[in-house]
Z-matrix of the N, CA and C atoms (Angstrom, degrees):
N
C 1 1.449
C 2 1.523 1 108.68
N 3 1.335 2 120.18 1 119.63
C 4 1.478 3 129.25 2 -173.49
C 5 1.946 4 100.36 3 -81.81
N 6 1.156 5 123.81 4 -14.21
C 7 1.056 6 112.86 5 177.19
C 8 1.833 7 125.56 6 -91.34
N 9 1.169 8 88.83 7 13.75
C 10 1.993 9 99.81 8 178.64
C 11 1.389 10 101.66 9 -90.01
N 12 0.969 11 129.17 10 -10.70
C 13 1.424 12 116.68 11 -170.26
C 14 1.717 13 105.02 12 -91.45
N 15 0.826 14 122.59 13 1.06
C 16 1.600 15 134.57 14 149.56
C 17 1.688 16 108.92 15 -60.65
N 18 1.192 17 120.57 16 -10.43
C 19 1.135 18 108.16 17 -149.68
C 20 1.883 19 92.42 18 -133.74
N 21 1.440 20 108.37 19 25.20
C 22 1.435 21 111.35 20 155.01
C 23 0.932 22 131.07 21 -97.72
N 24 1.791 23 129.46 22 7.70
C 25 1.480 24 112.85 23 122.03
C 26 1.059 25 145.23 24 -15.03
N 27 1.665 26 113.29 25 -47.35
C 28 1.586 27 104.80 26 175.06
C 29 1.447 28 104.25 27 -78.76
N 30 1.153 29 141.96 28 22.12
C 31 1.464 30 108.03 29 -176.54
C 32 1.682 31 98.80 30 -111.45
N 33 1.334 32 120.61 31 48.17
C 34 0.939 33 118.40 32 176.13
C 35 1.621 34 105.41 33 -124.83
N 36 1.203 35 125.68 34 168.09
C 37 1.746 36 123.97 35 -177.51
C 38 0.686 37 117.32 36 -95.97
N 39 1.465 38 140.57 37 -18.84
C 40 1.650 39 133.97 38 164.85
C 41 1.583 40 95.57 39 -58.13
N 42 0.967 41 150.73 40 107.13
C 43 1.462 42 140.73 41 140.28
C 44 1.343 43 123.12 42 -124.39
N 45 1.171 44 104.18 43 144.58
C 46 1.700 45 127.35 44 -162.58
C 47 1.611 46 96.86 45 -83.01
N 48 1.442 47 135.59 46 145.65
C 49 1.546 48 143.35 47 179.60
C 50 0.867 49 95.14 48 -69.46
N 51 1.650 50 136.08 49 -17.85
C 52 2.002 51 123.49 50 -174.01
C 53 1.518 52 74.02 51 -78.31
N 54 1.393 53 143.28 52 -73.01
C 55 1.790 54 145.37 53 -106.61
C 56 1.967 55 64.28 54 -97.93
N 57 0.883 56 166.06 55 -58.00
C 58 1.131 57 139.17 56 -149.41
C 59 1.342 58 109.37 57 -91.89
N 60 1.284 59 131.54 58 -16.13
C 61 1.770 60 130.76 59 150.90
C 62 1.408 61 108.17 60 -54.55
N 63 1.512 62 115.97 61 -49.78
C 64 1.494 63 116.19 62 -158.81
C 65 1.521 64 102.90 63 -65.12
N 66 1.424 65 106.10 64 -45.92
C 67 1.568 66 105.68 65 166.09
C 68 1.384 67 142.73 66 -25.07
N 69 1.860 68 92.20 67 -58.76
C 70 1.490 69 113.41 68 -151.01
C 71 1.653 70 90.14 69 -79.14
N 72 1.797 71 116.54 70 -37.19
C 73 1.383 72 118.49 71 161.43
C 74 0.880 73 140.53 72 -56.09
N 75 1.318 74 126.99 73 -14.89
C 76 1.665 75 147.87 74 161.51
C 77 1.130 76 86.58 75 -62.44
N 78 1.516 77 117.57 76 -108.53
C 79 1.639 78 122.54 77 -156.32
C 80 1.580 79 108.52 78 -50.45
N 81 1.183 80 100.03 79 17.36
C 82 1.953 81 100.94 80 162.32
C 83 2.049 82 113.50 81 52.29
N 84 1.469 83 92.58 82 36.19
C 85 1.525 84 82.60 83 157.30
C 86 1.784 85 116.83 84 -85.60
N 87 1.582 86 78.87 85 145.49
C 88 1.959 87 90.40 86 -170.89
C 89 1.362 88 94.13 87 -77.47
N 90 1.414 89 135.15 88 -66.40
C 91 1.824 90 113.86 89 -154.69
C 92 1.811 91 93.67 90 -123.57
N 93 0.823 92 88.52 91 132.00
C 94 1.765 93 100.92 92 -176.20
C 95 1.295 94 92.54 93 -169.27
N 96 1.807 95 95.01 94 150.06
C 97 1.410 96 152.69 95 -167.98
C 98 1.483 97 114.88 96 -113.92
N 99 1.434 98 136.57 97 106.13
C 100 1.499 99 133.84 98 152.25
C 101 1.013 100 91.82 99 -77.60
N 102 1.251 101 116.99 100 131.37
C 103 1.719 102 132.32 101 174.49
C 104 1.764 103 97.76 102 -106.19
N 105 1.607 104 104.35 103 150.28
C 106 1.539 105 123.04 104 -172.14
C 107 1.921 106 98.65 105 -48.12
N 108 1.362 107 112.83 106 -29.95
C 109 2.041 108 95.08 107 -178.61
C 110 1.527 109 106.99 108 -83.65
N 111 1.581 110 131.56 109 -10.81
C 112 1.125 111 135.97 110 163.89
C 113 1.511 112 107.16 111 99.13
N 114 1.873 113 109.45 112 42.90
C 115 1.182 114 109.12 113 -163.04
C 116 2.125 115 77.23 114 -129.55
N 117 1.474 116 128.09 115 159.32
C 118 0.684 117 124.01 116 -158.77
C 119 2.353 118 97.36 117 -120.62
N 120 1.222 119 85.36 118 156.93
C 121 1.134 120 99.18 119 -166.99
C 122 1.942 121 102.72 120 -123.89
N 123 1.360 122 143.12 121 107.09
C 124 1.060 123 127.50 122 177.15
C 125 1.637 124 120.13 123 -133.81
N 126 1.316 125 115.11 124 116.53
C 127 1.127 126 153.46 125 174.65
C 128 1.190 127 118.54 126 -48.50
N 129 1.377 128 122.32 127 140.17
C 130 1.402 129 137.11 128 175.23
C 131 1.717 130 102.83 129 29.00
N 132 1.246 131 138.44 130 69.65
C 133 1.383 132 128.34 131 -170.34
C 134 1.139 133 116.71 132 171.15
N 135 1.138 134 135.05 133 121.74
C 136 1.136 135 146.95 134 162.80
C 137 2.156 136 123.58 135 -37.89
N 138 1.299 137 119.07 136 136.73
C 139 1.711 138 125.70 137 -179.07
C 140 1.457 139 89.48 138 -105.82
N 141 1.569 140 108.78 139 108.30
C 142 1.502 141 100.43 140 151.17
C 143 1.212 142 122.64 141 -120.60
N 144 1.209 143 131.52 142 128.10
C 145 1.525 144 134.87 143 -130.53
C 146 1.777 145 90.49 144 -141.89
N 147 1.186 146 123.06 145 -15.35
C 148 1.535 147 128.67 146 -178.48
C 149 1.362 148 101.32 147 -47.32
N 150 1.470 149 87.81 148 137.78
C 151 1.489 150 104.40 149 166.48
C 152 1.436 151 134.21 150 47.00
N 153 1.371 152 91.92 151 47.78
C 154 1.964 153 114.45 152 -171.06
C 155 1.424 154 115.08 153 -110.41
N 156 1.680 155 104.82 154 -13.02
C 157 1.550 156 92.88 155 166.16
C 158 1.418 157 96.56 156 87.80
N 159 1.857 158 123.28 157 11.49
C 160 1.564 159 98.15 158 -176.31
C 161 1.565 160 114.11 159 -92.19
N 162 1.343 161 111.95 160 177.52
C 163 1.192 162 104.00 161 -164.19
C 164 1.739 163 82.61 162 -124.19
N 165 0.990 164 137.39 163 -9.40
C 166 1.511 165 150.36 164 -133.83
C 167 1.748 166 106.68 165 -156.11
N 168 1.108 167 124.84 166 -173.52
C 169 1.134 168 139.41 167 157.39
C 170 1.650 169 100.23 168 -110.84
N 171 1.465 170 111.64 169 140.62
C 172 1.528 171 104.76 170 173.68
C 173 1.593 172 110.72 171 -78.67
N 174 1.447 173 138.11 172 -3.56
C 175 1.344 174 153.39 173 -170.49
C 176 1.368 175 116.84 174 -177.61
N 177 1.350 176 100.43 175 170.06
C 178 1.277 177 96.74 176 -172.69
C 179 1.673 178 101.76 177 -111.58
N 180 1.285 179 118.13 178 155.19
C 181 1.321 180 130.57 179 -173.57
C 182 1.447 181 126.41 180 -91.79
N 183 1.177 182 156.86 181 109.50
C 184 1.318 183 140.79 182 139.80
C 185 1.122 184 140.30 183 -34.97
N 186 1.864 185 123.77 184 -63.34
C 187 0.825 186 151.64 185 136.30
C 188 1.160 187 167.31 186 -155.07
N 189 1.431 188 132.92 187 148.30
C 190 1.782 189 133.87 188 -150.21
C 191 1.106 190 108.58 189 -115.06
N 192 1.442 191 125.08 190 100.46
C 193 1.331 192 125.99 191 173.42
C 194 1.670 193 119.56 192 -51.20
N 195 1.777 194 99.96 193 -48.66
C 196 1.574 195 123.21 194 -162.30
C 197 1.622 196 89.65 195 -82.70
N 198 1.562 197 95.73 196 -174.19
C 199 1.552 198 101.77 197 169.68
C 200 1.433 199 118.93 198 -73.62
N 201 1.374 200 105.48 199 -173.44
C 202 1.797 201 114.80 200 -175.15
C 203 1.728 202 96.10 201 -122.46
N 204 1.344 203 130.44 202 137.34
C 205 1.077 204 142.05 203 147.43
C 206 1.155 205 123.05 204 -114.30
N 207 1.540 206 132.03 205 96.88
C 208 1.355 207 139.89 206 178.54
C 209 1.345 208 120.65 207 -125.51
N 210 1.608 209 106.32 208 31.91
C 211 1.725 210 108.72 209 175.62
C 212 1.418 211 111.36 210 -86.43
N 213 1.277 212 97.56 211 172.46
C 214 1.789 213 108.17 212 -174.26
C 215 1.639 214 105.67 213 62.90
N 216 1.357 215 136.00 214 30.05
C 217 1.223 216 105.46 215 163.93
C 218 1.927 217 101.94 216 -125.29
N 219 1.069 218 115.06 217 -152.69
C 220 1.786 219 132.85 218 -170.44
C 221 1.217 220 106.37 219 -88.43
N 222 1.713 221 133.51 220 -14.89
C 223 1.248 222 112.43 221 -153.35
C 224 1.552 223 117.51 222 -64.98
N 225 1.154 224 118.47 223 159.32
C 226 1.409 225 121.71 224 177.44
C 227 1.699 226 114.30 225 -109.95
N 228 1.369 227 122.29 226 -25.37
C 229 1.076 228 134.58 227 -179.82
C 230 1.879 229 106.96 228 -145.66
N 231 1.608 230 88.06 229 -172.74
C 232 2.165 231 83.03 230 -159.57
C 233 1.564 232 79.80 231 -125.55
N 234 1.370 233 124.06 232 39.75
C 235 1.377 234 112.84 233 152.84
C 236 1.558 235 129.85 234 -35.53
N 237 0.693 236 149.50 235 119.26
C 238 1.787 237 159.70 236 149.65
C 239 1.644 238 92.89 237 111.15
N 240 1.398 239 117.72 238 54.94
C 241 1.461 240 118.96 239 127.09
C 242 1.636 241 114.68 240 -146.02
């Protein structure tokens, strides 16, 4: 999808709890948590993060009940979990 790359704003660490909702609603997680350190917590549901072109994590995670999908992208390390 050529239109995510609008969406490397989040991969930076200053982020605001709206820019980390708007996020977590983009990549369409169903039940998720911004927790008070601004690290995200998501519930009953699957992270699919495939094929986004990240180079980063857009946030950092707490915790993932469901599975993780983070193939097809740049990362080099599993920073923000």
């Amino acid at each position: 999808m050529k239109y995510i790359k609008s969406f490397k704003i989040f991969e930076s660490s200053n982020l605001t709890r709206h820019q980390i909702m708007q996020a977590c609603d983009f990549y369409k997680f169903e039940d998720y948590e911004v927790n008070e350190d601004l690290t995200v917590s998501v519930y009953q549901s699957h992270v699919n993060l495939s094929e986004q072109e990240l180079d980063k994590l857009p946030f950092n995670f707490y915790y993932v009940e469901g599975s993780i999908n983070l193939s097809e992208n740049n990362l080099t390390d599993m920073k923000g979990f």
